[in-house]
C-alpha positions as CSV (number, residue, x, y, z in Angstrom):
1,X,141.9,250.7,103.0
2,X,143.6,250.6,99.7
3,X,144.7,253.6,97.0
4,X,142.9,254.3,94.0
5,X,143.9,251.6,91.2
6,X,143.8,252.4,87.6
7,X,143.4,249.0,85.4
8,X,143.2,250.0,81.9
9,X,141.6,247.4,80.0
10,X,141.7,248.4,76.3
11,X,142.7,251.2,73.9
12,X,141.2,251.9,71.0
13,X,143.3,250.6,67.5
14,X,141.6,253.6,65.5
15,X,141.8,256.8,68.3
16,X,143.1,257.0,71.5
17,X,140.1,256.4,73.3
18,X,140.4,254.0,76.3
19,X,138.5,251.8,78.1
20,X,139.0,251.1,82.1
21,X,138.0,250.8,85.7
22,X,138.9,253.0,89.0
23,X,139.0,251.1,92.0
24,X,137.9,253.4,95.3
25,X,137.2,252.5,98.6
26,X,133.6,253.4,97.7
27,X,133.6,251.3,94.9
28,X,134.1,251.1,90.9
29,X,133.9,253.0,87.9
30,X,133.6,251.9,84.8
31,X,135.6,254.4,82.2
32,X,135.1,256.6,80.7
33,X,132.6,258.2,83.2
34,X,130.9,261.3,83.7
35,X,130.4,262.7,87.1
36,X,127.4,265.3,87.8
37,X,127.8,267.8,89.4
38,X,126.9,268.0,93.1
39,X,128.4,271.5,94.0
40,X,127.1,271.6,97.3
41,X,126.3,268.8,98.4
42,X,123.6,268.0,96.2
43,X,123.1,267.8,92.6
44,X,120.6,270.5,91.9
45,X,117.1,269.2,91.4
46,X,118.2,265.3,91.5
47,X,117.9,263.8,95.2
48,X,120.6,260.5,95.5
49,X,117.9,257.7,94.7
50,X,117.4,259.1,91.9
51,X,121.0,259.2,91.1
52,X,121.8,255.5,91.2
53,X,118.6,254.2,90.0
54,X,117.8,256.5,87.3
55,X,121.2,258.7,86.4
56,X,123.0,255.5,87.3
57,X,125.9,257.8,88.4
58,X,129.3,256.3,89.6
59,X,130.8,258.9,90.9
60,X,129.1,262.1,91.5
61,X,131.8,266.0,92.6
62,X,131.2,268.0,95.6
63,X,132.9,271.6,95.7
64,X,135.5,272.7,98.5
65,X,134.5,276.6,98.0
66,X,131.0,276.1,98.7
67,X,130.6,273.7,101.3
68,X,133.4,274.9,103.1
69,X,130.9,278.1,103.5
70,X,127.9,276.5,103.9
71,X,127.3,273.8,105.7
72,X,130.8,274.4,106.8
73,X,132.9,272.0,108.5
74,X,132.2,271.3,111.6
75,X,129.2,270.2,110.7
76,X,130.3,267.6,107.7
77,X,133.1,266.4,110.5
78,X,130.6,266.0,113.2
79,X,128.1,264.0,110.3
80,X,130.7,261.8,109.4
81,X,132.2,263.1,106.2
82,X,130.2,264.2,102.9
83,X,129.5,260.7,102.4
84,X,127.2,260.7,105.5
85,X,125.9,264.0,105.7
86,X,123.9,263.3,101.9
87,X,123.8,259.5,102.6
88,X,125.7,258.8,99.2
89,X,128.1,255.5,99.4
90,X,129.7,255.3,95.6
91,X,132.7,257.5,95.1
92,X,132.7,261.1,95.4
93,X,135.1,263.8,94.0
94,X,135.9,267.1,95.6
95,X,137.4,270.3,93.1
96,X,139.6,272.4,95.1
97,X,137.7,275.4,94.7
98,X,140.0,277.0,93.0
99,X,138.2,277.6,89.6
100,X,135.5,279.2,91.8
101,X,137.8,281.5,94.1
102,X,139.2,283.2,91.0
103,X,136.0,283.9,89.0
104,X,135.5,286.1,91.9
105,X,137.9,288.3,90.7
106,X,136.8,291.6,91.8
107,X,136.4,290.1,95.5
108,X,139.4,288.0,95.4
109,X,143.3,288.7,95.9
110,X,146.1,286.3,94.4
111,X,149.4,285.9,96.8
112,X,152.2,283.4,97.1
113,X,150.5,282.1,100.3
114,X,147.3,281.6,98.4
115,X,144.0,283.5,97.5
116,X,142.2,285.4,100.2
117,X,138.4,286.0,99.2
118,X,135.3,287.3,100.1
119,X,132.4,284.8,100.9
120,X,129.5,285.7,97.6
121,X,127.2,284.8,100.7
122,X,127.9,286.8,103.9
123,X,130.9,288.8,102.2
124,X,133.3,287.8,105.1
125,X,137.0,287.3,103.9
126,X,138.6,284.5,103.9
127,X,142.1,282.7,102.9
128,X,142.6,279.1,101.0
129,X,146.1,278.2,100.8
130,X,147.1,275.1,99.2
131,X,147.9,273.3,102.8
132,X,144.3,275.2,103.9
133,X,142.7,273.4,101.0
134,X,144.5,269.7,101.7
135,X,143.0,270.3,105.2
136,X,139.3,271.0,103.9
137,X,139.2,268.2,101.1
138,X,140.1,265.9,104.5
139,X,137.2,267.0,106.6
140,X,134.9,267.2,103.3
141,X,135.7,263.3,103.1
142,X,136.3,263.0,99.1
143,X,137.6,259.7,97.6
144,X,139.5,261.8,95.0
145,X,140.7,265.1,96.3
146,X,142.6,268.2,94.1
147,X,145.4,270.2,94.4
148,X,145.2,273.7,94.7
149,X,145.4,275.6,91.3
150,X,145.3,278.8,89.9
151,X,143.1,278.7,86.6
152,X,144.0,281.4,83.9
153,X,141.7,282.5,81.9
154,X,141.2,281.0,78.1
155,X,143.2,283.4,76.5
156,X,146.2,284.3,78.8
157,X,149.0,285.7,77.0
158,X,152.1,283.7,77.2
159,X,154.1,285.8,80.1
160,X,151.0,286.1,82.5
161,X,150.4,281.8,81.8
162,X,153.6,280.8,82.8
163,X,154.2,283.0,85.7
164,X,150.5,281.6,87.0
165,X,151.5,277.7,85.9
166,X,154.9,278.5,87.9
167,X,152.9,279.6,91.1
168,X,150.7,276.3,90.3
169,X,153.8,273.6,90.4
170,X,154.9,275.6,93.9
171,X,151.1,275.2,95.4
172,X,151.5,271.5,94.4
173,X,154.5,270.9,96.2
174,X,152.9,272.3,98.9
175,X,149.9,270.4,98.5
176,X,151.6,267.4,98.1
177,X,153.8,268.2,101.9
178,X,150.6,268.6,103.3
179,X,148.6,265.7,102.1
180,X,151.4,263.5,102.8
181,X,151.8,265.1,106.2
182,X,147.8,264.0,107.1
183,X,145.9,261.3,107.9
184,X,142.9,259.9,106.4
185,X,139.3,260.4,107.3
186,X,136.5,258.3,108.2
187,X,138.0,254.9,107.7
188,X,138.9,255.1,103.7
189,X,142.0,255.9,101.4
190,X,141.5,259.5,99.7
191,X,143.9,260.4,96.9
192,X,145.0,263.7,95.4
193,X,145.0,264.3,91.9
194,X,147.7,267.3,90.6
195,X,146.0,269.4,87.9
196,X,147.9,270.3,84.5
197,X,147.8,274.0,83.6
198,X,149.5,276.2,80.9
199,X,146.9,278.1,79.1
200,X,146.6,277.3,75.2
201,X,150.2,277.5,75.1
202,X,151.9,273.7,74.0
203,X,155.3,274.1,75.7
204,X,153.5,275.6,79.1
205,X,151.3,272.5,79.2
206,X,154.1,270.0,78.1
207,X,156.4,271.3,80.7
208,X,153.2,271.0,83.1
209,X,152.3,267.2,81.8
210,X,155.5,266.7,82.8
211,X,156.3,268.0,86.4
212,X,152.4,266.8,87.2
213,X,153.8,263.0,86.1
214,X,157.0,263.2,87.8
215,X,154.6,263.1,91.2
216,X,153.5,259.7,90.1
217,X,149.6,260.3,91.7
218,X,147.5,257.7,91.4
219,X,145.5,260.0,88.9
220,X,146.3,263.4,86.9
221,X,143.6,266.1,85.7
222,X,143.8,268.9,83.1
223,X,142.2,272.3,84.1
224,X,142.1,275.0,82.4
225,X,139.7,274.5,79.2
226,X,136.8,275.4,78.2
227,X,137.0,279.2,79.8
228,X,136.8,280.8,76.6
229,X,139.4,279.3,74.2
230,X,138.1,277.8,70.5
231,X,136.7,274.6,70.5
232,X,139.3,273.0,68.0
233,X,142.0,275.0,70.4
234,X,140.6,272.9,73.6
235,X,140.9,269.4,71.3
236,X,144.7,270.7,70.4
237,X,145.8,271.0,74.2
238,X,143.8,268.2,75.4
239,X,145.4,265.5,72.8
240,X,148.9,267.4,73.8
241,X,148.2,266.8,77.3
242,X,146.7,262.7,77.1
243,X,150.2,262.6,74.8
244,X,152.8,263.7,78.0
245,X,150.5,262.0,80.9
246,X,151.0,258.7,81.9
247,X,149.0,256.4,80.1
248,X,149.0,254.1,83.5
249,X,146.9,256.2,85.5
250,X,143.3,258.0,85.1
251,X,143.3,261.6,82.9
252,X,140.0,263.8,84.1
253,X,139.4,266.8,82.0
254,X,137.9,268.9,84.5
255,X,134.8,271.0,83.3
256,X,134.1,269.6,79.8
257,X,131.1,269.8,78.4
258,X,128.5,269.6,75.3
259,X,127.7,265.8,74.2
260,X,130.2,265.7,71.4
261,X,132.9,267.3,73.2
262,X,133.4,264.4,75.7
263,X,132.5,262.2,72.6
264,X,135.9,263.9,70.7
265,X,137.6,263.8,74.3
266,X,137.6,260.4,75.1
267,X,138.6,260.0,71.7
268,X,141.9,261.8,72.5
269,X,142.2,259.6,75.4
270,X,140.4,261.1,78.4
271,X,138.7,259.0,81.2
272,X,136.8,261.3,83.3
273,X,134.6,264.3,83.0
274,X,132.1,266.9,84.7
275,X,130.0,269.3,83.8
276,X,127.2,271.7,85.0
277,X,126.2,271.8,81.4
278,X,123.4,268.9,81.6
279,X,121.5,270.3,84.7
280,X,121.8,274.2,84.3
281,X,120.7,273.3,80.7
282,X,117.8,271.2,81.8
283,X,116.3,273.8,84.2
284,X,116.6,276.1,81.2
285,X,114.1,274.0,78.9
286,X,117.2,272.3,77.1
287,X,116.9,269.3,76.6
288,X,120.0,266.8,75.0
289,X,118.6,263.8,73.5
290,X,119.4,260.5,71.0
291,X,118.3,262.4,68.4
292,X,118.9,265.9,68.6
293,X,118.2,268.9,71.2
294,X,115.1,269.9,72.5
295,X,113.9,273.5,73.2
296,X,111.7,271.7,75.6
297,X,109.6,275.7,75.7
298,X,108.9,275.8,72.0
299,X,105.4,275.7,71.4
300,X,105.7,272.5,69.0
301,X,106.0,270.0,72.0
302,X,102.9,271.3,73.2
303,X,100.7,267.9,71.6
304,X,103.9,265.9,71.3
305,X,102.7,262.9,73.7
306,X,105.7,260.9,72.5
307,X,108.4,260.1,75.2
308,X,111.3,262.4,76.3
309,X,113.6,260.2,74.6
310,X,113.0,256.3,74.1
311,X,116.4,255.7,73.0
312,X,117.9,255.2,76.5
313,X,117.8,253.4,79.3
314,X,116.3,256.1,81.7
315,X,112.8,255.4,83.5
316,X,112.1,259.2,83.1
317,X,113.4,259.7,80.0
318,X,110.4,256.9,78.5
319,X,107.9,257.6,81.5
320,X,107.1,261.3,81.0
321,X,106.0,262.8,77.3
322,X,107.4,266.3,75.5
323,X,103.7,267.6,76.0
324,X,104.0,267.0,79.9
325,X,107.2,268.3,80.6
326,X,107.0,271.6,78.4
327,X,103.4,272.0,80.4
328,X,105.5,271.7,83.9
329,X,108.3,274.2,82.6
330,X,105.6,276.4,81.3
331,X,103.4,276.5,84.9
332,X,107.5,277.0,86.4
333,X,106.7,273.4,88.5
334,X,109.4,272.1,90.7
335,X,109.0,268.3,88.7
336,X,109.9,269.7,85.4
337,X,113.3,270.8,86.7
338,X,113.9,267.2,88.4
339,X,112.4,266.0,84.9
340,X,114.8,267.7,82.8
341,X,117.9,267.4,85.1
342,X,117.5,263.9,85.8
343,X,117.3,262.7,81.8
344,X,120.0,265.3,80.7
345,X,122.3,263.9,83.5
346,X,121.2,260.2,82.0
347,X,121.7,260.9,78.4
348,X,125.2,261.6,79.5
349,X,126.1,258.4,81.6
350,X,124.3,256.9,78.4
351,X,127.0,258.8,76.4
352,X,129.6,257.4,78.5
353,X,128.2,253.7,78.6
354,X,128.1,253.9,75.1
355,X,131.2,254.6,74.3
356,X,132.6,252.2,75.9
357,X,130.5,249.6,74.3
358,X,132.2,250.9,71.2
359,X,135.1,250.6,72.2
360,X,135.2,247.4,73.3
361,X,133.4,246.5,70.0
362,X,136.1,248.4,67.8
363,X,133.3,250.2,65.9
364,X,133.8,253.6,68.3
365,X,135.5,256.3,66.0
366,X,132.4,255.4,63.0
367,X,130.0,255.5,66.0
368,X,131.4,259.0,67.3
369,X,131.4,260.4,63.8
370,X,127.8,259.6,63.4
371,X,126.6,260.7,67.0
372,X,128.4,263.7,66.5
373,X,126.4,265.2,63.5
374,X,123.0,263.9,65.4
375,X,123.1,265.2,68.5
376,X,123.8,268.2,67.4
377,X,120.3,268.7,65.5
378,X,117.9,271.0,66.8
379,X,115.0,269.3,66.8
């Protein structure tokens, strides 16, 4: 068992943008990445062969509120771990839960010990304190575990950002106590990432960048974007942030989002990403392609026998035609979903291949600038 390593292997001479690889117990990743989303142990739509053969998915998340509820715990200890229970042996993520305990904010209550909630599926209350959440993330059986947070909303004035980022650094430390305090799981190393917080507000996240780095984790996120600040506002903090976090270890914006924003993210220097965006969007008839996005529903794909998308490197994504999926969506057919999910999720671990192509060409900030404007289209 060894802890995460971060070799960064080049930076970009035009834009920060890096290129790198994480070393887990459960193997590699190539960075940047993008990891889907598997919230409950599953990524909606997409079973695991899938996944590796035709996502090609490094890394995929699993989330502490939800399968701390359901399956619950002793079942994923008794199967061995997450890792077992879905039969998925490449590196797996687990989000604290935090960002979904406090969107339940009218069934949730916010204390120094932690946040006490009610369960959205049986409505019994429960507590998550930081050392409550270290203990979870261990059963769960993550490679990359995260501290417990509290995530402000977008625009939180300046008083009510820095009294929540000073409760954060205080659930750290106590995060930290008891991760150090327990063992590892099922035979590998997991490792705890601290999150940066601080609202759009620069000295908040500087002063965050820097008590997160003075714990010298093998890796540091950035929460807290994307919940309903500006777009240009997110690029701002997030290229503040990649400026005040060590450049030695692996930056993962947590939760972001269209094509071009991870495009202008790793550009600022960030290595790992999520998003629900590509499979919520898919099993809404959107489709995000090479050259533009697809209302897969419009009536115009209805004779279009052309592939999904023949520039990249996904079996479903040249296998199946416009006409055939907007048919499945129309009839409400359990394949279109799996259809749509599966190339979405590709076109962005093609995004993230390609990048860092580019980057290791030194053609990636002309590329971005292009790909930008394109994928944007609506088509």
């Amino acid at each position: 068992m060894a802890s995460l390593t971060f070799n960064l292997q080049t930076t970009d001479t035009r834009s920060s943008a890096r290129v790198g690889t994480i070393t887990t117990d459960h193997g590699v990743i190539e960075t940047p990445i993008f990891m889907p989303v598997g919230t409950g142990g599953t990524v909606k739509s997409v079973n695991q062969q899938l996944l590796k053969d035709s996502v090609k998915a490094e890394i995929i998340l699993g989330n502490t509120y939800h399968l701390y509820l359901r399956p619950g715990l002793e079942i994923l200890e008794a199967a061995g771990g997450l890792h077992q229970f879905m039969n998925w042996d490449r590196p797996i993520l687990t989000d604290s839960g935090g960002f979904q305990v406090f969107s339940l904010s009218g069934v949730r209550k916010l204390t120094e010990e932690g946040a006490i909630f009610q369960s959205h599926i049986d409505g019994s209350r429960h507590l998550f304190s930081p050392e409550k959440v270290m203990d979870i993330q261990r059963v769960i059986g993550g490679d990359i575990i995260m501290a417990f947070d509290e995530c402000p909303p977008g625009a939180s004035e300046y008083n009510y950002a820095r009294t929540s980022l000073e409760l954060t650094f205080r659930w750290l430390d106590r995060c930290i106590k008891q991760f150090d305090a327990t063992e590892n799981k099922y035979g590998f190393t997991q490792n705890l990432f601290p999150i940066v917080q601080g609202g759009i507000h620069h000295d908040l996240r500087k002063l965050s960048c820097e008590y997160v780095s003075s714990k010298n984790a093998t890796g540091n996120a950035i929460g807290g974007l994307s919940v309903g600040e500006p777009t240009e506002k997110m690029y701002e903090i997030c290229a503040l942030c990649c400026e005040h976090l060590p450049s030695a270890k692996p930056r993962y914006l947590m939760g972001v989002g269209t094509p071009w924003n991870i495009l202008e993210c790793i550009s600022l220097g960030i290595d790992m990403f999520d998003c629900v965006m590509p499979t919520r969007n898919g099993r809404n008839a959107m489709l995000f392609t090479s050259k533009g996005i697809i209302n897969i529903d419009n009536k115009k794909w209805e004779k279009d026998f052309s592939p999904l998308d023949d520039g990249i490197d996904c079996d479903f994504s040249n296998y199946y035609s416009k006409a055939y999926l907007r048919h499945l969506i129309k009839s409400k057919e359990i394949l279109g979903l799996q259809i749509a999910s599966v190339h979405n999720l590709a076109f962005y671990l093609h995004i993230v291949k390609e990048a860092r192509k580019q980057i290791l060409d030194g053609t990636f900030v002309s590329w971005k600038n292009e790909k930008t404007i394109q994928w944007q289209q609506r088509l």
